[in-house]
PDB file of N, CA, C and O in Angstrom:
ATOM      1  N   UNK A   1     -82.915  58.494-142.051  1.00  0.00           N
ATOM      2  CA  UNK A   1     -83.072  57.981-140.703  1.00  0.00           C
ATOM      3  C   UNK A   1     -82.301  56.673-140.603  1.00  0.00           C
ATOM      4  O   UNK A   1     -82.303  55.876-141.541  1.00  0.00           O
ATOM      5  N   UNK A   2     -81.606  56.437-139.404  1.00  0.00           N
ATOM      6  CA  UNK A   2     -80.712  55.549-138.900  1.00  0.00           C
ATOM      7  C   UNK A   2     -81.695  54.424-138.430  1.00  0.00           C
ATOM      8  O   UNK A   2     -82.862  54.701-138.154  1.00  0.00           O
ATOM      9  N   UNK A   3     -81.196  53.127-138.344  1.00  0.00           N
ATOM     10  CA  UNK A   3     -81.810  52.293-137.250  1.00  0.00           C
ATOM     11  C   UNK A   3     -80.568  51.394-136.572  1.00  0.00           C
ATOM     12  O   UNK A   3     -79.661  50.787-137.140  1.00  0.00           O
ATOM     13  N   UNK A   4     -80.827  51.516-135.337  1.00  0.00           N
ATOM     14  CA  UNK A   4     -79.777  50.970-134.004  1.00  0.00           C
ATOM     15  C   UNK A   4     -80.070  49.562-133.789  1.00  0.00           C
ATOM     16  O   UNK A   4     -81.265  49.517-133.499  1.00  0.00           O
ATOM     17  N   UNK A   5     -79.761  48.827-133.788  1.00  0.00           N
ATOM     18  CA  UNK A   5     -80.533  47.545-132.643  1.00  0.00           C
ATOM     19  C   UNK A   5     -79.323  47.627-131.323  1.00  0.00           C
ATOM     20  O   UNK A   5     -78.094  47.564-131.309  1.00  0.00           O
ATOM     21  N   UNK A   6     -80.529  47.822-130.116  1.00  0.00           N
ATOM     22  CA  UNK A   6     -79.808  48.332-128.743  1.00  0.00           C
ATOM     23  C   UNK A   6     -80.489  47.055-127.928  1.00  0.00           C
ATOM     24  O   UNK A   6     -81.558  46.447-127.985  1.00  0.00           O
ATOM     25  N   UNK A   7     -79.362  46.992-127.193  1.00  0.00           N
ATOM     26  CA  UNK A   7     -79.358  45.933-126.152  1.00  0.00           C
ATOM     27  C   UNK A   7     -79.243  46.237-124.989  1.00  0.00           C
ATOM     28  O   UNK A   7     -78.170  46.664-124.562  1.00  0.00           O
ATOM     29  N   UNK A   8     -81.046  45.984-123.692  1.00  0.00           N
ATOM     30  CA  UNK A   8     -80.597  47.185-122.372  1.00  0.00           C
ATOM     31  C   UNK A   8     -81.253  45.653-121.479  1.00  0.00           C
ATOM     32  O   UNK A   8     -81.770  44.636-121.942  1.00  0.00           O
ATOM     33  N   UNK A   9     -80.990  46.006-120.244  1.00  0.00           N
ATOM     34  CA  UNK A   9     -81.190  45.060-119.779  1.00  0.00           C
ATOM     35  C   UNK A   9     -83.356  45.328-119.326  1.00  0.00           C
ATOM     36  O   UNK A   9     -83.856  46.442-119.166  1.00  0.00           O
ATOM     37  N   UNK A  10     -84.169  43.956-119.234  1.00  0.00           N
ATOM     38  CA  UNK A  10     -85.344  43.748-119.220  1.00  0.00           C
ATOM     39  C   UNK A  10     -85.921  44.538-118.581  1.00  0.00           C
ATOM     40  O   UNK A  10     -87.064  44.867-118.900  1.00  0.00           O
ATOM     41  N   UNK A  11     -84.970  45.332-116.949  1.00  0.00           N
ATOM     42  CA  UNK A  11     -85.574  45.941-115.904  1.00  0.00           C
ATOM     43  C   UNK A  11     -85.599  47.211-116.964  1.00  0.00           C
ATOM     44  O   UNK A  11     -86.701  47.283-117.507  1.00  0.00           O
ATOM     45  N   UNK A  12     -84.830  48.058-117.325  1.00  0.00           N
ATOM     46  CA  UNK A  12     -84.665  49.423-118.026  1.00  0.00           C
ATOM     47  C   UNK A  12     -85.542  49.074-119.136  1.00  0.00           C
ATOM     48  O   UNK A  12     -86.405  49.940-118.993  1.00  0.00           O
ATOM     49  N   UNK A  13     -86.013  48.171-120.464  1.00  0.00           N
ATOM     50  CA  UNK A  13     -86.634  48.239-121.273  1.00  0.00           C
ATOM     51  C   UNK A  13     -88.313  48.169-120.545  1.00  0.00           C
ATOM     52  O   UNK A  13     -89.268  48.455-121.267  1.00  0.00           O
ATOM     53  N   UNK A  14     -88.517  47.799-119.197  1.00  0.00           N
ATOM     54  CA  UNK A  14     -89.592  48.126-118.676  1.00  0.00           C
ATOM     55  C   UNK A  14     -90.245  49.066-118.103  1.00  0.00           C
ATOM     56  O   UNK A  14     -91.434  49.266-117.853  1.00  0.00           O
ATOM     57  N   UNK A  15     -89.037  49.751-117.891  1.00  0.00           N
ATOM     58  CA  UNK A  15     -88.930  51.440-117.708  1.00  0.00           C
ATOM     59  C   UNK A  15     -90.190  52.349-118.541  1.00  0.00           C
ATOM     60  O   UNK A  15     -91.286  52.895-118.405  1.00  0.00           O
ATOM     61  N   UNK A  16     -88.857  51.965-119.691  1.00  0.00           N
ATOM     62  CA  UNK A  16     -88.835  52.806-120.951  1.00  0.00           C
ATOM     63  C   UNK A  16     -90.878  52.701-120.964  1.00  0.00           C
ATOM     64  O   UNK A  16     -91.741  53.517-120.640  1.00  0.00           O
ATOM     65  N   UNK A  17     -90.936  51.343-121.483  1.00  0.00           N
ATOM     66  CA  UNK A  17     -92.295  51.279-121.700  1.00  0.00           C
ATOM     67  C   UNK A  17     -93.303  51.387-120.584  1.00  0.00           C
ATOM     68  O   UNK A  17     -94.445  51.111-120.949  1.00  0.00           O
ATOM     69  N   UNK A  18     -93.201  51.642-119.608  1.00  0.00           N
ATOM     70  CA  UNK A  18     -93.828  52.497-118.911  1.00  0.00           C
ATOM     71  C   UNK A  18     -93.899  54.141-119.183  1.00  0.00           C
ATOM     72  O   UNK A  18     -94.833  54.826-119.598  1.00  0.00           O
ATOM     73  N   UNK A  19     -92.333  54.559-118.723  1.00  0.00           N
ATOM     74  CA  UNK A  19     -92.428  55.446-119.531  1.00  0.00           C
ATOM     75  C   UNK A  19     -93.416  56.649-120.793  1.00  0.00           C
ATOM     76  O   UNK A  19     -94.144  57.639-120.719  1.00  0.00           O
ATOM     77  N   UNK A  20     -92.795  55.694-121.915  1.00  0.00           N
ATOM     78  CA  UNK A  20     -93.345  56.048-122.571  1.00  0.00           C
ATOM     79  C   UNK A  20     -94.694  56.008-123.025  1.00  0.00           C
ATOM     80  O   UNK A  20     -94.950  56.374-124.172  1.00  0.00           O
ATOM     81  N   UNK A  21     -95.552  55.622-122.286  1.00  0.00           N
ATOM     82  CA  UNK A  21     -96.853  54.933-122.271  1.00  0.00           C
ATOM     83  C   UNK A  21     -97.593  56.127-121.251  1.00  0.00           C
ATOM     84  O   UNK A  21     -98.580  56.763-121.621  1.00  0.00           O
ATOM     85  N   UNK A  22     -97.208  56.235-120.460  1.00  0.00           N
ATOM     86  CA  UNK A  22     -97.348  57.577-119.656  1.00  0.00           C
ATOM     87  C   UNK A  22     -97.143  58.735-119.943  1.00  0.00           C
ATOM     88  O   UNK A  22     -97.534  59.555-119.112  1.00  0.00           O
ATOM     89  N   UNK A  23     -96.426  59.294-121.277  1.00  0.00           N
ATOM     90  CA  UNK A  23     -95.800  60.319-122.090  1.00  0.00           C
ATOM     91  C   UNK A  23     -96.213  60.517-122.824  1.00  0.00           C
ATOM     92  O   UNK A  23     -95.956  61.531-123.473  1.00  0.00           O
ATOM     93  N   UNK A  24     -97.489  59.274-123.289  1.00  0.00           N
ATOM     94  CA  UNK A  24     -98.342  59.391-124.600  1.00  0.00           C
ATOM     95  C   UNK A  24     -97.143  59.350-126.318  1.00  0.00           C
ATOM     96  O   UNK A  24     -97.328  59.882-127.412  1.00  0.00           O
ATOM     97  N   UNK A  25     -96.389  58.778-125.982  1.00  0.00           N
ATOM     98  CA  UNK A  25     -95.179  58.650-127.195  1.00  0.00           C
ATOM     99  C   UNK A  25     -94.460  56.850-127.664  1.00  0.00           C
ATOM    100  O   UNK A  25     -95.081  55.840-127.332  1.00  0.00           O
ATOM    101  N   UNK A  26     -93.539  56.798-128.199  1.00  0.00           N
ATOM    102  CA  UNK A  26     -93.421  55.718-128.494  1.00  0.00           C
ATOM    103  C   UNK A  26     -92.098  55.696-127.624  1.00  0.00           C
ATOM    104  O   UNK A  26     -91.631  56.763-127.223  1.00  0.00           O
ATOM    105  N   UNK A  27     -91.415  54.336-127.294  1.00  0.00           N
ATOM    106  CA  UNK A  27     -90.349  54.096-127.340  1.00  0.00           C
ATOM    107  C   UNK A  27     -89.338  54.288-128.092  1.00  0.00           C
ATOM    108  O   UNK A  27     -88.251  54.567-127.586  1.00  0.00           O
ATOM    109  N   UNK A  28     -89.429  54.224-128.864  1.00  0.00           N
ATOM    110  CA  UNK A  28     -88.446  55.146-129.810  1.00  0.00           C
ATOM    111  C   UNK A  28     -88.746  56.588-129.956  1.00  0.00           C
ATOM    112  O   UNK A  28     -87.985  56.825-130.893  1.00  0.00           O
ATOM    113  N   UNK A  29     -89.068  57.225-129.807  1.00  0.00           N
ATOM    114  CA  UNK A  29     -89.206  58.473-129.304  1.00  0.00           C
ATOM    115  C   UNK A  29     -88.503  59.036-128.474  1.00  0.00           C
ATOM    116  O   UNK A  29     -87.628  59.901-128.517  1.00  0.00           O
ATOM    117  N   UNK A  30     -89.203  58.182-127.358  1.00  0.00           N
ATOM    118  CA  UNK A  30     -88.357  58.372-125.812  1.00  0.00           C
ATOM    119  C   UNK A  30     -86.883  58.628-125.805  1.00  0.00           C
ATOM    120  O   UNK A  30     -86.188  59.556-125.391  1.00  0.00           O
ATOM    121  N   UNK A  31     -86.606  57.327-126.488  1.00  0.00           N
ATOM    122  CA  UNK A  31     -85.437  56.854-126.587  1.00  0.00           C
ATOM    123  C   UNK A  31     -84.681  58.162-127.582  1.00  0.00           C
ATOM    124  O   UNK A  31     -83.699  58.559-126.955  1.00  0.00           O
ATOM    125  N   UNK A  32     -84.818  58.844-128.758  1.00  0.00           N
ATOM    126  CA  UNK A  32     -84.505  59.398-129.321  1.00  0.00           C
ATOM    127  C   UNK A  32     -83.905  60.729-128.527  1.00  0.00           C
ATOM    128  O   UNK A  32     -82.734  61.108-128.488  1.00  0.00           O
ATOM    129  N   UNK A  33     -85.241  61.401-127.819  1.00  0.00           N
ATOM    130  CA  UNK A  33     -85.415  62.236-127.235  1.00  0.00           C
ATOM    131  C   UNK A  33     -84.088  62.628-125.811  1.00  0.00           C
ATOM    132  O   UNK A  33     -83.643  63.765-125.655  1.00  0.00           O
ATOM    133  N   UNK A  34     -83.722  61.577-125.047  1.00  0.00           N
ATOM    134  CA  UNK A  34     -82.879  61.313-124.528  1.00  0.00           C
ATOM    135  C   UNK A  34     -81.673  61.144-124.990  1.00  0.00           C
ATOM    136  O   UNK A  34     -80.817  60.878-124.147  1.00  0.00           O
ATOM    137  N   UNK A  35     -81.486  61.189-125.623  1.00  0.00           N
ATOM    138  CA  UNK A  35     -80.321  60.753-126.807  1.00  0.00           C
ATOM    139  C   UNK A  35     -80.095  61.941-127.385  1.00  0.00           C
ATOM    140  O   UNK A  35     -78.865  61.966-127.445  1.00  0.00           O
ATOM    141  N   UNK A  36     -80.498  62.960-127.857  1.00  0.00           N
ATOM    142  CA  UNK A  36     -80.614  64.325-127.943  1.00  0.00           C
ATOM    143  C   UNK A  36     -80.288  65.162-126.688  1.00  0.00           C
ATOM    144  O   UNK A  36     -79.204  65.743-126.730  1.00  0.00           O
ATOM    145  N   UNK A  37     -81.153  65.349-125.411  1.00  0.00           N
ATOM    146  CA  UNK A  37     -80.794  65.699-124.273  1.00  0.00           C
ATOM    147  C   UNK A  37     -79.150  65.474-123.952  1.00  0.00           C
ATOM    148  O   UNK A  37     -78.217  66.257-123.773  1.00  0.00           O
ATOM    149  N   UNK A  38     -79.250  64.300-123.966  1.00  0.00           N
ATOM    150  CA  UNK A  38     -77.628  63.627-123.413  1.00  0.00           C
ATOM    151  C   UNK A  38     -76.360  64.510-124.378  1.00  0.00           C
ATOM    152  O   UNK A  38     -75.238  64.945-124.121  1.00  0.00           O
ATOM    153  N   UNK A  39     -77.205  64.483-125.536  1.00  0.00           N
ATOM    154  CA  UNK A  39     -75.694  65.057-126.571  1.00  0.00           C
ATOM    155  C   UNK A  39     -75.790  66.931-126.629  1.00  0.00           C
ATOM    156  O   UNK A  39     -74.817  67.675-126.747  1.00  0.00           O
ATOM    157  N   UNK A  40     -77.056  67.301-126.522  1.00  0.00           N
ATOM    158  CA  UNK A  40     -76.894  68.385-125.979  1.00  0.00           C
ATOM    159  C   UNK A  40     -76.122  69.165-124.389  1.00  0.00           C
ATOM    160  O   UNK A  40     -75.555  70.251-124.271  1.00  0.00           O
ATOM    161  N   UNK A  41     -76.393  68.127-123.388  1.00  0.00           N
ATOM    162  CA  UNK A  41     -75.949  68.784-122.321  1.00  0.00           C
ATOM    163  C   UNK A  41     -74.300  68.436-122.864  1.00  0.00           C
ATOM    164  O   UNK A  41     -73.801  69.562-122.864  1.00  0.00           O
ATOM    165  N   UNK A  42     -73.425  67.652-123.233  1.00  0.00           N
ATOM    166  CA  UNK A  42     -71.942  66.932-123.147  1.00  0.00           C
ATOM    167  C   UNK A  42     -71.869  68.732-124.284  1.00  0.00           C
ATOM    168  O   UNK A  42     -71.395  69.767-123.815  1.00  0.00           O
ATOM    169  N   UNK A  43     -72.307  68.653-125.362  1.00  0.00           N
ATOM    170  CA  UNK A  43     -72.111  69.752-126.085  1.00  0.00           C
ATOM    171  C   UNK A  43     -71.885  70.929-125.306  1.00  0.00           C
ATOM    172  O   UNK A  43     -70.750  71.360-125.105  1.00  0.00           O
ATOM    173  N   UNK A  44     -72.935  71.473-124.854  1.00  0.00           N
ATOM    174  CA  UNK A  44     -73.085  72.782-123.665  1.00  0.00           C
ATOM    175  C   UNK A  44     -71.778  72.645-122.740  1.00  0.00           C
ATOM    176  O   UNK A  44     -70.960  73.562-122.659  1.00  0.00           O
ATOM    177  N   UNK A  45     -71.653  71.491-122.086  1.00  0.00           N
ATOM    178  CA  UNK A  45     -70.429  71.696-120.778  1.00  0.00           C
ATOM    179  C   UNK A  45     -69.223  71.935-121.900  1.00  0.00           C
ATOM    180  O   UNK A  45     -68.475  72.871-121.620  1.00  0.00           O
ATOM    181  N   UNK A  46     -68.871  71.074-123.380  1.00  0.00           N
ATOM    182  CA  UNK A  46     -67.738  71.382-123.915  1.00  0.00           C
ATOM    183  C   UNK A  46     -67.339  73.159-124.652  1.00  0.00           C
ATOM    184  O   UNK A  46     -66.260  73.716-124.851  1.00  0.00           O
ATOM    185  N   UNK A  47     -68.724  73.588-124.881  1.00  0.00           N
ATOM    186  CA  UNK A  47     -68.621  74.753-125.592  1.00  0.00           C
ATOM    187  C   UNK A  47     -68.258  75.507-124.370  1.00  0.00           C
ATOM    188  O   UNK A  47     -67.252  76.215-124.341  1.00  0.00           O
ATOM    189  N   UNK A  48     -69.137  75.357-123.260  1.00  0.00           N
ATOM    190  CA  UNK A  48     -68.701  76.431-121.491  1.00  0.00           C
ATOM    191  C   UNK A  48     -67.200  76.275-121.379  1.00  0.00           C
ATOM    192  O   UNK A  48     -66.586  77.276-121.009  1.00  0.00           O
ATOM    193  N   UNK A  49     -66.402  74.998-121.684  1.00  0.00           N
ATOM    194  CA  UNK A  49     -64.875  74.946-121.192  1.00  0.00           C
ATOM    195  C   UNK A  49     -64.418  75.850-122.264  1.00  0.00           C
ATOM    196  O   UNK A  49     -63.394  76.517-122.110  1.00  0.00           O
ATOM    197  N   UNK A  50     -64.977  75.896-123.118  1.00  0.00           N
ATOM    198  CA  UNK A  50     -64.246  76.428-124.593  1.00  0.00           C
ATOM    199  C   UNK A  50     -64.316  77.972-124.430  1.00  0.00           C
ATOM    200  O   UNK A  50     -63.379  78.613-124.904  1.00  0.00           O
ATOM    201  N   UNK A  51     -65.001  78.425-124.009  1.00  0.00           N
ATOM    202  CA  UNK A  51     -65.420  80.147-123.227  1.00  0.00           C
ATOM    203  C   UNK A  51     -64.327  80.288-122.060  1.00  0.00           C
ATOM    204  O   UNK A  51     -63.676  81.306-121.824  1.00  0.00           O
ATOM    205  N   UNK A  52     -64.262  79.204-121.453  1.00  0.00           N
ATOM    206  CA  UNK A  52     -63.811  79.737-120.047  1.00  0.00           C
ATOM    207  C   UNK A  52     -62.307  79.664-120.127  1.00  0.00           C
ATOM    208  O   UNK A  52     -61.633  80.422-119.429  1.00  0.00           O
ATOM    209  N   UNK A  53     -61.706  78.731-120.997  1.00  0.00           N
ATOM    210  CA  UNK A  53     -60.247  78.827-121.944  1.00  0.00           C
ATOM    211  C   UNK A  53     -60.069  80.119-122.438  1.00  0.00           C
ATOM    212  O   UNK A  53     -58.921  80.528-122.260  1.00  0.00           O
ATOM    213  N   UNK A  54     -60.801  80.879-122.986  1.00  0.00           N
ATOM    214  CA  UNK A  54     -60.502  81.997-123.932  1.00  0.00           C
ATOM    215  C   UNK A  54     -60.619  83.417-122.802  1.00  0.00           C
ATOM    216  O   UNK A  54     -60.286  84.565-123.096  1.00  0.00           O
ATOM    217  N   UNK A  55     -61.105  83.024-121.654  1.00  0.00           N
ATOM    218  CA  UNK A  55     -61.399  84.229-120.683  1.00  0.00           C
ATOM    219  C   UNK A  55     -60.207  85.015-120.243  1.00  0.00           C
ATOM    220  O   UNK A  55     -59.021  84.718-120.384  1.00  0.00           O
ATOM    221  N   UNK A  56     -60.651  85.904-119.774  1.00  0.00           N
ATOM    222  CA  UNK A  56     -59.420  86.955-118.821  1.00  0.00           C
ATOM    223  C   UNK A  56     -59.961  87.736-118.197  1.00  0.00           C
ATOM    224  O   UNK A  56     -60.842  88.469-118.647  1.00  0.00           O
ATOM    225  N   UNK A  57     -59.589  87.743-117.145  1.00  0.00           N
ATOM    226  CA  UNK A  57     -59.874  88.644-115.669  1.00  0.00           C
ATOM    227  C   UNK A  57     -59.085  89.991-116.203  1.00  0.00           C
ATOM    228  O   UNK A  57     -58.944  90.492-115.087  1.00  0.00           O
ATOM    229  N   UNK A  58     -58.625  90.701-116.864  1.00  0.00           N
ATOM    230  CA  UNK A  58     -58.596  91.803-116.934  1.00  0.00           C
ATOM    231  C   UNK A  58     -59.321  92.095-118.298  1.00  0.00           C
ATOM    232  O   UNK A  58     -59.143  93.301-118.474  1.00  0.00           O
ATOM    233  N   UNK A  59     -59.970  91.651-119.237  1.00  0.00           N
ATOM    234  CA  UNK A  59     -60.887  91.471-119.740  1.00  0.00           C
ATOM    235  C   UNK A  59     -62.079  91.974-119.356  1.00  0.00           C
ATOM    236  O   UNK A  59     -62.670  93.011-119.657  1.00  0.00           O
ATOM    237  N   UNK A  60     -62.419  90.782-118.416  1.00  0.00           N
ATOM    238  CA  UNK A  60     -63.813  91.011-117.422  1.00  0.00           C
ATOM    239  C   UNK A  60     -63.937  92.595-116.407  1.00  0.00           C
ATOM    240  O   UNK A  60     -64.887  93.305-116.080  1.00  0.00           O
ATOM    241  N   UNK A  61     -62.459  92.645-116.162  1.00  0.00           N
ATOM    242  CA  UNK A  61     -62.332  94.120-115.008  1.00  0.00           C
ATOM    243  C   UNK A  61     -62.363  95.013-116.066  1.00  0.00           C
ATOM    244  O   UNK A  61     -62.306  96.176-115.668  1.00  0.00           O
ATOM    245  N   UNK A  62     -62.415  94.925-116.952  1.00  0.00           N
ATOM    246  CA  UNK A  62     -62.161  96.174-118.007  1.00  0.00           C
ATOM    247  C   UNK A  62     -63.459  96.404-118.549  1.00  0.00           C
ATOM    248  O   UNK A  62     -63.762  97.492-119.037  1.00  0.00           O
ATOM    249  N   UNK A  63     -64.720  94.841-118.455  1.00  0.00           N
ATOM    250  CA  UNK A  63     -66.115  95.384-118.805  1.00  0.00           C
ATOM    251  C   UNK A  63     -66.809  95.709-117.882  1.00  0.00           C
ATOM    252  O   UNK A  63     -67.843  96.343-118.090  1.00  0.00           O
ATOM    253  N   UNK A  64     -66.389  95.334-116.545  1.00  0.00           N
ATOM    254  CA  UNK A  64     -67.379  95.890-115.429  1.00  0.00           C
ATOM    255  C   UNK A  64     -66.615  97.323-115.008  1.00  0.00           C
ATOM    256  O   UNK A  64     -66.955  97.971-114.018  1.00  0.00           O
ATOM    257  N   UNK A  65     -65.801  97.619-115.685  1.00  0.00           N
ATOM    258  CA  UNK A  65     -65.337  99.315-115.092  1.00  0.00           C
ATOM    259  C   UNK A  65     -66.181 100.507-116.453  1.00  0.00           C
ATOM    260  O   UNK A  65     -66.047 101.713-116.660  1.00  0.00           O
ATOM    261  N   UNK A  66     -67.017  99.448-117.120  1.00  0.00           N
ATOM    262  CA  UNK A  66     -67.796  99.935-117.662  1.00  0.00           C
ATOM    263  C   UNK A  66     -69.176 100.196-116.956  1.00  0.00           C
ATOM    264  O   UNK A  66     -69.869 100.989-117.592  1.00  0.00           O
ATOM    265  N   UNK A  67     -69.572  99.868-116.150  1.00  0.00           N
ATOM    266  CA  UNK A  67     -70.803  99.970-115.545  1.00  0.00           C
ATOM    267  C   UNK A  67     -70.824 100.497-114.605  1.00  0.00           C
ATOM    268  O   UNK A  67     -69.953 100.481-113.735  1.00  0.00           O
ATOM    269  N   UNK A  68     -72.354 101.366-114.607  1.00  0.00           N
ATOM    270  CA  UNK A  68     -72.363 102.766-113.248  1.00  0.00           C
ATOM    271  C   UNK A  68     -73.003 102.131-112.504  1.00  0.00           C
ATOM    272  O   UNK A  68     -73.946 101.341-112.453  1.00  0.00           O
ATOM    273  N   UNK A  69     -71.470 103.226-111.245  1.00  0.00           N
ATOM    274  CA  UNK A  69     -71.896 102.591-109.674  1.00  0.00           C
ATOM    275  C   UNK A  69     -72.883 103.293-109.407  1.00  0.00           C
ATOM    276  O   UNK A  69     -72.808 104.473-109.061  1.00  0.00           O
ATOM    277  N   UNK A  70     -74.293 102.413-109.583  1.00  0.00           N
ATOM    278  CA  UNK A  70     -75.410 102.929-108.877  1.00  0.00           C
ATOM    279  C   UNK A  70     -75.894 101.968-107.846  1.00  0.00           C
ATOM    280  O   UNK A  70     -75.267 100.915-107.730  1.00  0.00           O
ATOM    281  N   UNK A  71     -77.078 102.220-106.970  1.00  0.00           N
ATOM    282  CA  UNK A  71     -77.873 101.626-105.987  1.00  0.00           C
ATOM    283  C   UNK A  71     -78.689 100.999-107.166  1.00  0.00           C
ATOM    284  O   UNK A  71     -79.133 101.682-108.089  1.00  0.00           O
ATOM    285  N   UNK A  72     -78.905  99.213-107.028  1.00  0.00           N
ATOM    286  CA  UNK A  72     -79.848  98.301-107.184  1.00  0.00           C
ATOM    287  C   UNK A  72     -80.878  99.114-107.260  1.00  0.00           C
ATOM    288  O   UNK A  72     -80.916 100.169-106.627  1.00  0.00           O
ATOM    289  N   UNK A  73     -82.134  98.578-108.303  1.00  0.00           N
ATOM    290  CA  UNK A  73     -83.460  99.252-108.205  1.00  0.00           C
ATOM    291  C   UNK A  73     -83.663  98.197-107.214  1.00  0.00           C
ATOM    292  O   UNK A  73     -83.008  97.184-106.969  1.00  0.00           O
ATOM    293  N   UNK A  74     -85.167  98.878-106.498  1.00  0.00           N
ATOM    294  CA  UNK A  74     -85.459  98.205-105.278  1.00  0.00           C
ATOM    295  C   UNK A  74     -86.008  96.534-105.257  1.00  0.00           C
ATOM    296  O   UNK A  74     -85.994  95.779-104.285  1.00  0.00           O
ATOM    297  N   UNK A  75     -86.542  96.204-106.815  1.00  0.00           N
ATOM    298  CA  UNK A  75     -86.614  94.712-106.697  1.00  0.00           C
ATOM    299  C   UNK A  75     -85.837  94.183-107.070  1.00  0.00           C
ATOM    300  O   UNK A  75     -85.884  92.955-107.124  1.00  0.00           O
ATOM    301  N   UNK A  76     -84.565  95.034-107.576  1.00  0.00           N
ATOM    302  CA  UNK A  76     -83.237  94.084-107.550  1.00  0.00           C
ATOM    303  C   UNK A  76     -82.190  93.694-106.022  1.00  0.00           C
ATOM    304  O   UNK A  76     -81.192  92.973-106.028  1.00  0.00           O
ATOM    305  N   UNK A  77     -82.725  94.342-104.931  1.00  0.00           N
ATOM    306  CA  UNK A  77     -81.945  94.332-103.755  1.00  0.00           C
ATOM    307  C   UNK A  77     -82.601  93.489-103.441  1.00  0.00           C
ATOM    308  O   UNK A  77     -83.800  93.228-103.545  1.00  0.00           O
ATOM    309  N   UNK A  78     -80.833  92.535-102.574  1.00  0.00           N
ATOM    310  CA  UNK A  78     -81.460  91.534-101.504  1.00  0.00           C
ATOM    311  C   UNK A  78     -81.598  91.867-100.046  1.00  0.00           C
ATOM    312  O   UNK A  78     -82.092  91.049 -99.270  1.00  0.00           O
TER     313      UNK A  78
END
């Protein structure tokens, strides 16, 4: 385990400890937890560009000319 010393301004570190006080967790927790979130979503949007680079529309027309033209079951219609 790492330790940071982070510098936020008084209004946001009053946040936090609200926050986290309401969350039943620690501030560092919080803080962790968010910090995770944040590097997960940047991850997700870079891996989605990384899919959508490798795509092809005749690709895609070539897997949906795989699928039968049927009528929606009825709780799939809008």
């Amino acid at each position: 385990m790492s330790t940071i010393s982070l510098r936020i301004p008084e209004s946001l570190h009053q946040h936090l400890r609200e926050l986290a006080k309401k969350e039943g967790t620690s501030i560092n927790q919080l803080i962790t937890t968010a910090v995770a979130e944040k590097i997960s979503a940047l991850s997700t949007e870079d891996y989605l560009a990384n899919r959508a680079d490798r795509a092809s529309r005749a690709r895609f027309e070539e897997a949906l000319s795989h699928v039968a033209d049927a009528e929606p079951e009825p709780h799939d219609k809008l």
